[in-house]
Every structure is written in C-alpha cells, then in structure tokens.
N, C-alpha and C positions, 0 to 999 in steps of 0.2 A: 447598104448592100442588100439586095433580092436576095431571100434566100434562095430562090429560084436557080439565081444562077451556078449553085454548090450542088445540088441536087441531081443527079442523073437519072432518065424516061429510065425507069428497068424494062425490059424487053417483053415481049410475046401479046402487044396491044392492050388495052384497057381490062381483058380480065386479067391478064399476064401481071400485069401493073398490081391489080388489086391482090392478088393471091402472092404475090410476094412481098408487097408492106405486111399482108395482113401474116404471115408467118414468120416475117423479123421483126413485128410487133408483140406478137403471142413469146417467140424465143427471148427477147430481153424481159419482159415482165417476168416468165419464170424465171430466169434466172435470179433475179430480185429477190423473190421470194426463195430459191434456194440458198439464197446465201445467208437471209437470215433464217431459214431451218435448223441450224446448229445450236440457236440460242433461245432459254427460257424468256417467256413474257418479260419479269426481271429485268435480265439482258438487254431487249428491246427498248428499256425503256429510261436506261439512264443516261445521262450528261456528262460525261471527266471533264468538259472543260467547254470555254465560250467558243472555243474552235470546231470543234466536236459537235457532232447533232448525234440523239438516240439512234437507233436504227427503227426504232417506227416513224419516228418524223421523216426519215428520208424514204421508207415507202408510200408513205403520205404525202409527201410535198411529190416525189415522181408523181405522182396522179393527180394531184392539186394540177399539175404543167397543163398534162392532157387535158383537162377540164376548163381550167381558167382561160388556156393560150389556143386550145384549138374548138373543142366542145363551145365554149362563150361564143365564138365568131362563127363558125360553121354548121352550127346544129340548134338552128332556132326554136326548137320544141323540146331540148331537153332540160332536163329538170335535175338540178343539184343534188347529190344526196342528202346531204347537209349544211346547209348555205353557213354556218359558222367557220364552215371547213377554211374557207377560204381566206378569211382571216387568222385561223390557225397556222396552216400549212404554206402562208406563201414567205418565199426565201429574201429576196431585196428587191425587188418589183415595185418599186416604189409610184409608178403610173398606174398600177393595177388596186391598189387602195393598203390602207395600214396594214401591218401584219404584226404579230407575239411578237417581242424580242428575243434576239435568236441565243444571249446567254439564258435563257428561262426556256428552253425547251424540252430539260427534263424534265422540268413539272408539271407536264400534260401527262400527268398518271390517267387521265381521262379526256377523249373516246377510249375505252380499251383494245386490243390488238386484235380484239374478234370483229368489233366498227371497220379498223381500216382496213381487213383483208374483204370486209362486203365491201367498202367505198372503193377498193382497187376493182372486185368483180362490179361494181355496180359501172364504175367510168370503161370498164375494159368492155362490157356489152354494148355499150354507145359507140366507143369507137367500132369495135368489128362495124357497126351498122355504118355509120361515115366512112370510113372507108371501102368499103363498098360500093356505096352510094357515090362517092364525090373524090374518086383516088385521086386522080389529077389535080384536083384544087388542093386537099388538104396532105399532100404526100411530102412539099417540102417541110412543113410543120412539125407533123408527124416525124419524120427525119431527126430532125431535129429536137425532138423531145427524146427519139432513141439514145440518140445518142448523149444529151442529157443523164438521162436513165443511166447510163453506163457512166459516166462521171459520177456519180451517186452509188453505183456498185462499188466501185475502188475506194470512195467515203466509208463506206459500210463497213468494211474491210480496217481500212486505217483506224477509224475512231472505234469502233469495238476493241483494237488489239488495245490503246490506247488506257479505253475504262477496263479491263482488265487486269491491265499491267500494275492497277492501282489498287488490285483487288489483292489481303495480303498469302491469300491462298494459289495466288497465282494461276487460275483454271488456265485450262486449253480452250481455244475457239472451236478445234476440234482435233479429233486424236492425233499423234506421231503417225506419219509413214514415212518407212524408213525408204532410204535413199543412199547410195554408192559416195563415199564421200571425195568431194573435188579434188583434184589433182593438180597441182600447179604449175601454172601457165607465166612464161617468163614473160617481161613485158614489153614491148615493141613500140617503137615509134614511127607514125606515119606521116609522110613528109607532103605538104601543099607547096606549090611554087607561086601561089597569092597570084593576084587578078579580080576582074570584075567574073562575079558567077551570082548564078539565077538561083533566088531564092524568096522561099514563099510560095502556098498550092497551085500547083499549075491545072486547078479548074476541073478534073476528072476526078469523081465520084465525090464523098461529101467531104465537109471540115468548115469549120467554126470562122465566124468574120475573122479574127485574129488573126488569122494564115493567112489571110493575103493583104494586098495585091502583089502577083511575085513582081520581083525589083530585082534589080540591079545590087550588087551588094562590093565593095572593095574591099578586098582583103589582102595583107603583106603574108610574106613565105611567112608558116609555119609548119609547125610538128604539133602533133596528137595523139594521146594511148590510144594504142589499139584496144585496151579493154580498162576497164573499171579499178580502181586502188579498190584493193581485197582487205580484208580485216588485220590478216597478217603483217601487214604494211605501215595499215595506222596505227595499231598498235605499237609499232615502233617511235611514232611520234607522242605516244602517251608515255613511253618508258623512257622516252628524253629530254619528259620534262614539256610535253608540249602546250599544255593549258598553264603552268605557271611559266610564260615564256612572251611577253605581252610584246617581243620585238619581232612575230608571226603575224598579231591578229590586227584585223582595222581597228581604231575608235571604238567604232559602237559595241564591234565586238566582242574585245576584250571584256568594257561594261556589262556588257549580256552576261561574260564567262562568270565573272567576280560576282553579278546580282543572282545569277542561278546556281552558282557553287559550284560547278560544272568540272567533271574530269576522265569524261570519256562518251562517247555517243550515247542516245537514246535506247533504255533498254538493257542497258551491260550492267552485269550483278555480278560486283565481286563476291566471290564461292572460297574461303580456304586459300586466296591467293593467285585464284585461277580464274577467268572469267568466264560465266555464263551469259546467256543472253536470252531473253524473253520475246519470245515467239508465238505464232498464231497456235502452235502445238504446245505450250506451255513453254518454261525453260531448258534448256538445250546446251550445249559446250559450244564454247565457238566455234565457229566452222573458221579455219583459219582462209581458208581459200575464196569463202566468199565475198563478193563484192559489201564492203561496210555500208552500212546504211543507217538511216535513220539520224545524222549529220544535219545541222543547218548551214545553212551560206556561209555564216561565221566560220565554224570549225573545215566547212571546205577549202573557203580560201587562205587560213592558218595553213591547214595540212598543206595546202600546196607551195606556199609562199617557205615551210620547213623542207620542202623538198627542192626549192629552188627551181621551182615552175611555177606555172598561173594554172590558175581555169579558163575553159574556151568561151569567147561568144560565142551567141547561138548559132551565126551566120558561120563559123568555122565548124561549128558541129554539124548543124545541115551539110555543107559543103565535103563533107566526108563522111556522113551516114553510111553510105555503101560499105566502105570498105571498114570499120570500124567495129569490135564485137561486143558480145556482154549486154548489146539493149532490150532491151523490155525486162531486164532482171532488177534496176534502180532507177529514178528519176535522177538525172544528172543535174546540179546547179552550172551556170551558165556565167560567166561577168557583164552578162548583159541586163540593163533593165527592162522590167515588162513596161514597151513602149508600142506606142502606132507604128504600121509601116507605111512609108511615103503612100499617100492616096488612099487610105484604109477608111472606110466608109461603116459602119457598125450596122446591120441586122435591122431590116424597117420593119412599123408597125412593136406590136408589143413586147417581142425578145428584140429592140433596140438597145435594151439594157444589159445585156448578156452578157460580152466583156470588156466594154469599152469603156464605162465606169470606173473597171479596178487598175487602169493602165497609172500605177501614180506608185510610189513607194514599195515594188515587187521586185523580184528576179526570176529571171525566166526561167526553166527548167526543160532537158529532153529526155527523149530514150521510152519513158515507158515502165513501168516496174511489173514483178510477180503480183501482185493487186489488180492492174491495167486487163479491164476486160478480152478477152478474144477480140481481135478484129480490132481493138480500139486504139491502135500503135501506127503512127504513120511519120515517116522522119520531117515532116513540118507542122506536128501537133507541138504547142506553145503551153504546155502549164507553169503557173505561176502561184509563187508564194511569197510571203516577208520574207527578208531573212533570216532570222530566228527561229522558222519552223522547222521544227524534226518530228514530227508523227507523221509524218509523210515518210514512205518509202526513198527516201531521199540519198543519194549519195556522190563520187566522185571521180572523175577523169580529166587529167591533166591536160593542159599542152606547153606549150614554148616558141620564142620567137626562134628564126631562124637569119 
C-alpha cells in the first residue's frame, strides 16, 4: 500500500501545503518533549522492563524515524549527527541494518539527554528545510512519522507510570489535580440486528496500513455496553473469588494467573483493606466509577465470561462506535485476533515493516485511552497487544449474543 493513498493534499496550494506539515510537525515534536518535562534525567533513562523503552530512547528513536526513513531518502546532502545513532536508536527495522537489543536499552546511560535534545534540534532543522523545499514528495512520510511520534507519546506515558510504580517511594509523574468525582452511570445495552456492514478506513484523511482495505464484514444480532465495566464492578468479581475460580479463565490464562500470583489489576495496592491504586499522580483511592484498567486479555475475558457475556470483536466494536460511550478513556480488548484484512497490502518502501510483521499472536484492541494523544483516536485505529499485557491503559466492554 502507497502511503500516498492515506494521506490527504491539505488545502491552500503548495505554500498552504508547506506551512501546515511544517506546524503539525513543530506541534507533535513539542509535545514529546513536554511530556518528558516532568521528569529528572534519571527518569528518562531507566528500563522496568523488556516491554518498556526509557523515555530518552523514544525521543531518540522518534528522530532516528525522521532521519533514517525520510532525511536517508529525500535530503541527499544531509549529514547525520551521529552515524552511531542509528544503530542505537533503531526499533525493529530490520531492512534498515542491526540495531541494540531492545531489552538493554536502559543501559544507554550514554549519549546523555543533553545529546538527544541537540540530535532532535539537529534532525528538526533539516526537516523544516525538506519540507519546505519538497512538501509534496515528502508529506506522506512525514505524516506518517507524526503520527508514529504520537504512538510513542502514549509509550512515554504508559512505561514511565510503569517504572515508577516499581519505585518503593511511589513518586508522581506529576502533581494531583483534583477533579469532581464520577457519578454513576447505570449500564445499557445496545442492540445490532447483525448484517454485512463496512468496515475498515474509508480513505479520508490518514491511518496506518492496518485499517484497511474497508471490507465487508458479517455479523449475527448482538448487544454491547454502552460504556466501559468501571472499577466498581470488577471488583465484585475479585470479592467472588474471581482469580481463584479457574472455571472463568482460558488455558493460558489461568497459567498466567498462577505464574504471576495475580489477584487484581495492574496497579491495585491493598492499603488497610481498602484499595488504592497507583496513578500518574501518585497513589490515589479508587475511583469506584472509573472505567478499570490496566487488565490484560486474560483477566478481560475471565471478567466477562463471570458475568455471563463475551468481549466484542473488533468488527462489532467498529460497527457501533457511534453510538457507544466512555472511548478514548481505556483501550478495550477485542476477541479478535490481530489479523490482515481481506486485501491488506502493508506500507512500501522502508515503513513496509510497520505492522504487518506483528499480525501473528495479538489481540486487537479499541477506543483509545487518557494516554491516546489529541487527535490520535479514530474508531478504525487497530492497536494491538499479547494478551498478557497490562501496562497498557487497557480495559473492558462487554457484549452478547442475541
């Protein structure tokens, strides 16, 4: 697949063109760099886990993209800042030549965070200059390296709370603000009378090879929450015994429960008898009303299968995105696997790698979370994970046959 053909002319002709990459270029870079403004060098620079990248390596690999994927091809005079970089900083590009193993990327205690914020100005001065110079050629790249960028903001975000959470002092990402606490919302079910329905990008403005080609898609009557299972909820399923109850969980899952010792989401700090929960603001009381998170596939489809419903595929999820509430607050698990769609073609030239490699042992995820950049939430974005992951904003909405 062209990226070309994902990418929409932005209006007012070729300066028009230029002055609006070149300002939702300059917009996601700072925001990157605001978001790791709240943490010490330190911070930036540890590892919790092989899942997990530092938050310098993903300001650095952001710019590694620019550099390697668009700068290499389109800007024949420019000059690397640091030609090691690129063996440091590249993620699984495996046509673009070896790179660091990615469980050992905390211990690039060196370049220092002073290196990569020059190597971000150093790659951001080239590009202003190509893009300028050659908007039309390098816009759908560019594009797509944004949007990259912002998958890598909501990294930044997830894997920082992550190494935190491991820290026994427990810091803040950054301070409490308070907030009106939720109110509860009864929960509704919304009814499909099943059919063939179109799903997959219908081609205006961008999204990732993985969204398309839209298809055809068959689906029987079902029902779906109108909104997200809240804390309040599952926790009913933890006070019924629900991780020592192995007639909930799949196979694997179970296994997972018993090898990790497991007996309540990611995050939950029994306090006194009461649960806390470990937040970007430090620890906090449960918010009963919130949408639970931080759930893997396993404990999803447990929870659900104890409530005597399923989880939806993703093609029920799409097919009711409208009407449906609570998204971009969790990533939902899906009973679908991360699969190709009939005709799906992956990303030519050097991002052919991008996600057509990982379609093999995933579950697809929707919705979006509090993490999920601005703008970056569209109801046919397809994220995926194992199912064992919870350090992802992850959590749960039912449905049921009808």
């Amino acid at each position: 697949m062209a990226i070309e053909a994902t990418v929409p002319a932005p209006p007012g002709g070729v300066a028009g063109a230029s002055a609006t990459l070149l300002a939702d270029y300059a917009a996601v870079r700072r925001h990157s760099e605001a978001l790791a403004a709240p943490l010490s060098v330190e911070d930036q620079n540890i590892q919790s886990m092989p899942d997990a990248s530092p938050t310098k390596w993903h300001l650095a690999h952001t710019t590694w993209f620019f550099e390697a994927v668009v700068l290499a091809k389109f800007a024949p005079n420019y000059v690397p800042f640091n030609s090691a970089y690129h063996f440091l900083f590249n993620s699984y590009y495996e046509g673009l030549g070896p790179r660091h193993p990615r469980p050992l990327r905390g211990m690039l205690s060196r370049p220092p965070m002073s290196d990569i914020l020059e190597y971000r100005l150093h790659v951001d001065e080239a590009m202003a200059r190509l893009i300028e110079e050659r908007t039309a050629e390098v816009a759908p790249l560019v594009t797509l390296g944004l949007h990259h960028e912002q998958q890598h903001q909501e990294l930044i975000l997830t894997d920082i709370k992550h190494a935190l959470s491991l820290n026994p002092l427990l810091p803040a990402y950054e301070p409490w603000k308070p907030s009106a606490p939720r109110e509860w919302v009864a929960q509704e079910w919304l009814e499909h009378r099943g059919g063939i329905v179109q799903v997959g990008h219908a081609g205006n403005g961008f999204a990732f090879d993985n969204e398309g080609p839209r298809h055809g898609a068959l689906l029987r009557p079902f029902s779906i929450a109108a909104r997200p299972v809240t804390n309040a909820e599952y926790l009913r399923f933890i006070e019924d015994g629900g991780y020592r109850r192995p007639e909930f969980w799949l196979s694997d899952g179970w296994a997972f429960v018993q090898r990790e010792h497991l007996n309540a989401p990611l995050y939950w700090l029994p306090e006194q008898g009461e649960w806390q929960v470990f937040t970007l603001h430090g620890p906090s009381a449960l918010e009963e009303h919130a949408p639970v998170s931080h759930v893997s596939f396993y404990e999803a489809a447990a929870y659900a299968a104890w409530e005597g419903a399923r989880l939806p595929t993703e093609f029920e999820w799409e097919a009711m995105a409208s009407r449906m509430n609570g998204q971009g607050e969790v990533w939902e698990w899906t009973r679908s696997s991360y699969d190709p769609y009939p005709g799906y073609r992956p990303f030519d030239g050097d991002v052919v790698e991008y996600n057509g490699k990982f379609m093999v042992g995933q579950q697809v995820l929707r919705g979006g979370s509090v993490a999920t950049p601005p703008g970056h939430i569209r109801p046919t974005y397809r994220n995926f994970f194992p199912p064992s992951a919870r350090w992802q904003f992850s959590g749960i909405r039912l449905a049921g046959d009808l």
